[in-house]
C-alpha positions as CSV (number, residue, x, y, z in Angstrom):
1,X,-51.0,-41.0,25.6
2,X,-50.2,-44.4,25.8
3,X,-47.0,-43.5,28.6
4,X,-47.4,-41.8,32.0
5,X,-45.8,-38.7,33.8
6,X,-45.2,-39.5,37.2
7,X,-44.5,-35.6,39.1
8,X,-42.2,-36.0,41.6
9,X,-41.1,-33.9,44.6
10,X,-36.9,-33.5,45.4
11,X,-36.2,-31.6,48.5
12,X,-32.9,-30.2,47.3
13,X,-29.8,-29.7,50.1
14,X,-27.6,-27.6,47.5
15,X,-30.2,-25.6,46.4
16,X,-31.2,-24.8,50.1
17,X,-30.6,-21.1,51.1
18,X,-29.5,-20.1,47.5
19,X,-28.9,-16.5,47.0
20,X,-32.2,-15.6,45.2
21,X,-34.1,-17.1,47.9
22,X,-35.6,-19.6,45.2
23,X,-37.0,-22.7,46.3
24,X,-35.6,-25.6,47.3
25,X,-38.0,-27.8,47.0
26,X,-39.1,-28.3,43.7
27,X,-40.9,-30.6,40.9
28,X,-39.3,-33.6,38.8
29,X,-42.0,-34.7,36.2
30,X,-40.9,-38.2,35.5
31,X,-42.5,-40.0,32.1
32,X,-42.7,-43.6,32.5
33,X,-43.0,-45.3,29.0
34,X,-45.7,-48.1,28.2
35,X,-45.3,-51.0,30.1
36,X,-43.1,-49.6,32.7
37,X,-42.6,-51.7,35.4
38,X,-44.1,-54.9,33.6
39,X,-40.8,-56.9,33.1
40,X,-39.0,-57.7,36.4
41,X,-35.4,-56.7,36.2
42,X,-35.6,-54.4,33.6
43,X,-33.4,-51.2,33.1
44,X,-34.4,-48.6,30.9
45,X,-32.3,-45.4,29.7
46,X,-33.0,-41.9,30.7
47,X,-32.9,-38.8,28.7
48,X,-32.7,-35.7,30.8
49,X,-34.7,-32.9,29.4
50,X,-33.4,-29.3,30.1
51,X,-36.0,-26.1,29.1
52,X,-34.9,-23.5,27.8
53,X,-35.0,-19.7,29.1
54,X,-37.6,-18.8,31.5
55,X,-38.7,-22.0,31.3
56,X,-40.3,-24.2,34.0
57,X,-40.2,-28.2,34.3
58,X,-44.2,-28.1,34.3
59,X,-44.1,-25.6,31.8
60,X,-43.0,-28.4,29.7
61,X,-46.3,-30.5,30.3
62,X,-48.5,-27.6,28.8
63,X,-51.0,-29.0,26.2
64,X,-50.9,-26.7,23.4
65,X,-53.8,-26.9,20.8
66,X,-51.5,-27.2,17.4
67,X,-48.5,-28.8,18.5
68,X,-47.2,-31.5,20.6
69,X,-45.3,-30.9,23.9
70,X,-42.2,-32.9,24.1
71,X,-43.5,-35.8,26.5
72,X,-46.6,-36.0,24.0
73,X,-43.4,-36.3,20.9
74,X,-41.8,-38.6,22.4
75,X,-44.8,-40.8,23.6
76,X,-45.9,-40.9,19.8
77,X,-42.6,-41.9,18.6
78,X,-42.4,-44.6,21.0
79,X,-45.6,-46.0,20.0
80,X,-44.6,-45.7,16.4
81,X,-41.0,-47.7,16.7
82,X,-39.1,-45.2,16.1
83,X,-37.9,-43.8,19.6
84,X,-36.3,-46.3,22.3
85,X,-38.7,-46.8,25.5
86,X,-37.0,-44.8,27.8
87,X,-38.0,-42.0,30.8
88,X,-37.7,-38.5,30.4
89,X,-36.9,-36.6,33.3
90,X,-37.3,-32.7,33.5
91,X,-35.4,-30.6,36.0
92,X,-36.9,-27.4,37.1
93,X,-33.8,-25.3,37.2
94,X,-36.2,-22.0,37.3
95,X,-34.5,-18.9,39.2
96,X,-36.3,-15.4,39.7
97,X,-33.9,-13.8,37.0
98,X,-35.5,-17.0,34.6
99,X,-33.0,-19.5,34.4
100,X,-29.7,-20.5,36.0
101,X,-27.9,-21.9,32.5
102,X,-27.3,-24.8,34.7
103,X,-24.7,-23.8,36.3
104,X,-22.7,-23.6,39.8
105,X,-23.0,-19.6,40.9
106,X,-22.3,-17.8,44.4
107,X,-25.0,-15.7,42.5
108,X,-27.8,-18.2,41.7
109,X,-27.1,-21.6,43.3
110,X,-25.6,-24.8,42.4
111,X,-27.8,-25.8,39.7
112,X,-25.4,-27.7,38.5
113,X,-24.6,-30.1,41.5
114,X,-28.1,-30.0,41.9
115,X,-28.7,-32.1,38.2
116,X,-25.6,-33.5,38.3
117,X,-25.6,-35.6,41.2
118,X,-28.7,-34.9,43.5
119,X,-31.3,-35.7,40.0
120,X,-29.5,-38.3,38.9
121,X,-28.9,-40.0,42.1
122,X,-32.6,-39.6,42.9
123,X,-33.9,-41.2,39.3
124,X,-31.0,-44.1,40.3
125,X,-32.4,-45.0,43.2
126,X,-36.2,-44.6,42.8
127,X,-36.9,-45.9,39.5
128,X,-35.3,-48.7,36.9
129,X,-33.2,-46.8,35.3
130,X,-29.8,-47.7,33.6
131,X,-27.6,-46.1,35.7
132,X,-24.4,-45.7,33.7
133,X,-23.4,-43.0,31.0
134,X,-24.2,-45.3,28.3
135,X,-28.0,-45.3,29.3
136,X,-28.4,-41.4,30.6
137,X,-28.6,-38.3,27.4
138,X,-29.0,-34.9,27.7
139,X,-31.2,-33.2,25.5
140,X,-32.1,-29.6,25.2
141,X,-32.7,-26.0,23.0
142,X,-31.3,-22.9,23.8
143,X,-30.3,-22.3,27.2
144,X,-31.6,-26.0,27.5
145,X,-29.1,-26.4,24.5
146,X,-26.5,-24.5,26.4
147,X,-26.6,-27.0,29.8
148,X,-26.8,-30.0,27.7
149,X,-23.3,-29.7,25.9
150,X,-21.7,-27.5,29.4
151,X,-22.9,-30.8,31.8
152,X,-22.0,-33.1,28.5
153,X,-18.6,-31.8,28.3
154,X,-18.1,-31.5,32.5
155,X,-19.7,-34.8,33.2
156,X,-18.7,-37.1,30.7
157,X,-18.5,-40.1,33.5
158,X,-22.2,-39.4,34.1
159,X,-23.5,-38.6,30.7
160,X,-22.8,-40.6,27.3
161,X,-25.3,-38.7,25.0
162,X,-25.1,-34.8,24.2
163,X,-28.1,-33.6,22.2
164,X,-28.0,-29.7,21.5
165,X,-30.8,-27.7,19.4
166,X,-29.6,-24.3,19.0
167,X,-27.7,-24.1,21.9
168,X,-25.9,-20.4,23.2
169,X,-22.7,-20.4,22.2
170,X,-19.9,-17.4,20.3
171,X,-21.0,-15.3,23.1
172,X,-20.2,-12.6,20.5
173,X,-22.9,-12.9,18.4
174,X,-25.4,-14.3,20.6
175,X,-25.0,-11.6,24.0
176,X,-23.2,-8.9,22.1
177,X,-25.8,-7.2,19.8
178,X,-28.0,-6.8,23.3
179,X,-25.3,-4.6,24.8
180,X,-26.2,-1.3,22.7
181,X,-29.8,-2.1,23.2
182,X,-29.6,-2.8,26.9
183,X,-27.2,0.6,27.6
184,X,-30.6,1.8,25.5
185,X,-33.2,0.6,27.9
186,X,-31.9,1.3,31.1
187,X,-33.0,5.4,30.2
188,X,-35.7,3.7,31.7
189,X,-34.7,3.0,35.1
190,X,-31.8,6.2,35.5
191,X,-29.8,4.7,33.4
192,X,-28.6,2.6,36.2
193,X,-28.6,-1.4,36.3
194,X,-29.7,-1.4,39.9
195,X,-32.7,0.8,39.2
196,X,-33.8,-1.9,36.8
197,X,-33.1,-5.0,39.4
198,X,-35.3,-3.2,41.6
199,X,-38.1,-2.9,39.0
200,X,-37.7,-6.9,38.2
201,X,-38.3,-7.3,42.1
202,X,-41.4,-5.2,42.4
203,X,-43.1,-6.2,38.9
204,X,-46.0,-8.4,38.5
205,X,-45.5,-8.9,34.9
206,X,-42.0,-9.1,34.4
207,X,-42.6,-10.7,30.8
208,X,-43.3,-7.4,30.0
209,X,-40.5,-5.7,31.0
210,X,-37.3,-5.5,28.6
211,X,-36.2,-8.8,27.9
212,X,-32.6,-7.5,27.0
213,X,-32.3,-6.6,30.1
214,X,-33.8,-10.2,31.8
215,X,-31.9,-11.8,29.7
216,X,-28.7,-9.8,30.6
217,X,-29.5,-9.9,34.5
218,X,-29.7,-13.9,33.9
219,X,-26.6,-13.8,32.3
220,X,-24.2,-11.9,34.5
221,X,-25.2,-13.7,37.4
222,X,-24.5,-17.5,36.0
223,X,-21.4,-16.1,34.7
224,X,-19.8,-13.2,36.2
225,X,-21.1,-13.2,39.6
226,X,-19.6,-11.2,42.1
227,X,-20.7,-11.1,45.7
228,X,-19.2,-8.8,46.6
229,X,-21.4,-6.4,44.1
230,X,-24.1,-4.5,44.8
231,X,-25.9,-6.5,42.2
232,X,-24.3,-9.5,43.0
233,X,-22.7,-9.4,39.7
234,X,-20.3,-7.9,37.5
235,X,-22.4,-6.5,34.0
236,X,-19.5,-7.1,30.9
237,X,-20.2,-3.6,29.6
238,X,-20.1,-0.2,31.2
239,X,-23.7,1.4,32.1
240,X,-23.5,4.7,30.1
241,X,-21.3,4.2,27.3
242,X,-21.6,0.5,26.5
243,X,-17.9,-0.6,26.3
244,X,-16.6,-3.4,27.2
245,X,-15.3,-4.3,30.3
246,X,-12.6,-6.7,29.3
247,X,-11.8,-8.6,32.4
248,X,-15.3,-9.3,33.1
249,X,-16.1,-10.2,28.9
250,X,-13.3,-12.4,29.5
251,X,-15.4,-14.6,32.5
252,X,-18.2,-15.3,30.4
253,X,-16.1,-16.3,27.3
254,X,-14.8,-18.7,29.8
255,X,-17.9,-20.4,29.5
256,X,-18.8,-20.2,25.3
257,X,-19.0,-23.7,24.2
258,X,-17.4,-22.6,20.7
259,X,-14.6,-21.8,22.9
260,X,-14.5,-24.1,25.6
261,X,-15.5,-27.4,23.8
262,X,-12.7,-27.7,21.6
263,X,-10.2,-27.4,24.7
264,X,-12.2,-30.1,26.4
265,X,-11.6,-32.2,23.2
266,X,-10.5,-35.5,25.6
267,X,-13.7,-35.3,27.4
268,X,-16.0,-35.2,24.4
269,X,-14.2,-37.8,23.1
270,X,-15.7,-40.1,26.0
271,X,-19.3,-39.4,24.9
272,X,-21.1,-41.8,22.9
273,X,-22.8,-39.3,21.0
274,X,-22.6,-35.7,20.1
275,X,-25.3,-34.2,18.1
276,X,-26.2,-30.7,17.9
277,X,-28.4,-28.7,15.1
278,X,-29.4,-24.9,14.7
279,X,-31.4,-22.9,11.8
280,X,-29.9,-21.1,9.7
281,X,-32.4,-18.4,10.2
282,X,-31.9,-18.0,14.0
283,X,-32.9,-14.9,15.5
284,X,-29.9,-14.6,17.8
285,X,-27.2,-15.7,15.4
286,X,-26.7,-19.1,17.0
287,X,-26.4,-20.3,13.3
288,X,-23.1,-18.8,13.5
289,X,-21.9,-20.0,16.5
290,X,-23.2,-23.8,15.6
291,X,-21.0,-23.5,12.9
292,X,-17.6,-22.2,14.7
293,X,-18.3,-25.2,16.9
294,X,-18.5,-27.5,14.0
295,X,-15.3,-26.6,12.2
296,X,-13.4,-26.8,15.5
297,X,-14.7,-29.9,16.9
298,X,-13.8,-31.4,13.0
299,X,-10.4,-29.8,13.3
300,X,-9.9,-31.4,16.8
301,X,-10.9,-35.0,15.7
302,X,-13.8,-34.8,18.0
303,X,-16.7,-37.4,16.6
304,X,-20.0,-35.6,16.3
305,X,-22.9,-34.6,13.9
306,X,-24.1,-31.8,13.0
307,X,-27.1,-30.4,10.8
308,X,-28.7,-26.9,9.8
309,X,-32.2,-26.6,9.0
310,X,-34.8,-23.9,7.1
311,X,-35.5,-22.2,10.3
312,X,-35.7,-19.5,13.1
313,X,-35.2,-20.0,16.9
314,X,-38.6,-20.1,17.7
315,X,-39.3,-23.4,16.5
316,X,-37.1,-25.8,18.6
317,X,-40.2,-28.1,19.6
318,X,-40.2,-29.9,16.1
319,X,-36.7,-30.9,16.4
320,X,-36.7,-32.4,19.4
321,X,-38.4,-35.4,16.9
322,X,-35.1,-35.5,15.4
323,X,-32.8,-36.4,18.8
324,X,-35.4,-38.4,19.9
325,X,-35.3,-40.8,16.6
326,X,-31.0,-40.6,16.8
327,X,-32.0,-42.0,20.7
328,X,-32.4,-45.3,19.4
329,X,-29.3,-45.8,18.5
330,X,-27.6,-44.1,21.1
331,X,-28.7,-46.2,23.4
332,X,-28.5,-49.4,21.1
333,X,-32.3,-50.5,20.6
């Protein structure tokens, strides 16, 4: 690798006494392209990185023996022209349900002040970094996907770039088939939420336990939390039957980009570039909600691109290649 990765430690104030009693203190890896530092006075754009679910910021370093990892990608597509020379900062955003979707919750943390304007102060102030919305991108794949257009379309003054790969989004097809399934595998745990919350405490392996209901845990506690619940959260469905609980369904739709983004039309506007992709073969129907996004975004008069591709959801990795190719002329070099 002809770049370096620089791991940082940030010692974060919001994140300090969060509800999940997740650290505080966590790791920024920091990749420096070639020649870093060599030219006085120069600025160089930042692209920030966000993983997807369950998904650590060193995770993201992992060597893998067939495929690259995304600093590896874009280190190779530096080298070869065809990606801008630019650093990639990865946030660890990691709760002990797996992921915080990068959002403010009474249930998580603030994980989105905590990128917003603790990360990006930080990367202002300790490296040479261009730091205006032109020269910052958000790039990321499913949940990672998810925080990239939610911060995107919350933050335009901060960000410029938006780069989405199969990000969650139409809530209804993406969360909804897991209802049935997770009403299912709680006769595992009494058929009661808690009893399962209390199993993801205790368990040593929790990639073995139901993901439907991680994932659903995760979920409900970025955006339906409730402190006031014994869970800390309100679940969208009820426990035994399955049905919906409309006022609570109605606080998670709140945050479905297919739903949100096209009310937030003036703010996506101010970005420089929107760009967001999906299979057509994805596993959680994200396909589907890609395209609602499209065709509302088009009726809105919203600038942005979009592209479908011969694929599932489990192979994001290769399409990083294509944002970080579009990067060059996002940031205009």
């Amino acid at each position: 690798m002809n770049g370096r990765v620089q791991l940082e430690t940030v010692g974060s104030q919001v994140l300090k006494g969060n509800p999940l009693g997740d650290p505080h203190v966590r790791e920024l890896p920091v990749y420096l392209p070639p020649g870093y530092g060599s030219a006085r006075g120069r600025r160089y754009p930042v692209v920030y990185y966000l993983v997807g679910f369950t998904g650590t910021a060193r995770g993201a370093l992992n060597v893998h023996a067939w495929r690259e990892n995304v600093v590896q990608r874009l280190d190779r597509l530096i080298g070869e022209g065809e990606a801008p020379e630019c650093l990639l900062v990865i946030p660890d955003c990691f709760t002990r349900y797996g992921g915080s979707q990068y959002l403010n919750s009474p249930a998580t943390g603030r994980y989105e002040d905590h990128v917003v304007e603790e990360l990006v102060g930080f990367v202002d102030d300790k490296f040479a970094a261009r730091a205006e919305p032109a020269g910052r991108a958000l790039l990321g794949g499913s949940s990672g996907g998810f925080g990239a257009l939610t911060l995107g379309l919350r933050h335009p003054g901060v960000f410029g770039h938006v780069f989405c790969h199969s990000g969650d989004m139409h809530f209804e097809m993406c969360y909804g088939p897991d209802i049935p399934k997770c009403v299912s595998a709680l006769g595992r745990y009494g058929g009661r939420f808690s009893g399962f919350l209390r199993e993801l405490e205790r368990s040593k392996r929790r990639d073995q336990l139901p993901h439907e209901l991680v994932n659903m845990a995760a979920m409900a506690a970025c955006y339906s939390p409730n402190p006031r619940s014994a869970l800390g959260f309100d679940l969208p469905f009820d426990e035994r039957t399955g049905d919906r609980v409309p006022a609570v369904w109605r606080r998670w739709l709140a945050h479905d980009p297919a739903l949100l983004a096209p009310r937030r039309a003036a703010a996506l506007r101010r970005l420089r570039t929107l760009f967001f992709d999906c299979g057509r073969r994805d596993e959680f129907f994200l396909h589907l909600g890609a395209r609602r996004l499209h065709d509302a975004l088009r009726a809105a008069r919203v600038p942005h691109r979009y592209l479908e591709h011969d694929a599932g959801h489990f192979e994001l990795s290769e399409r990083h290649e294509v944002s970080f190719r579009l990067l060059r002329r996002a940031f205009g070099r």
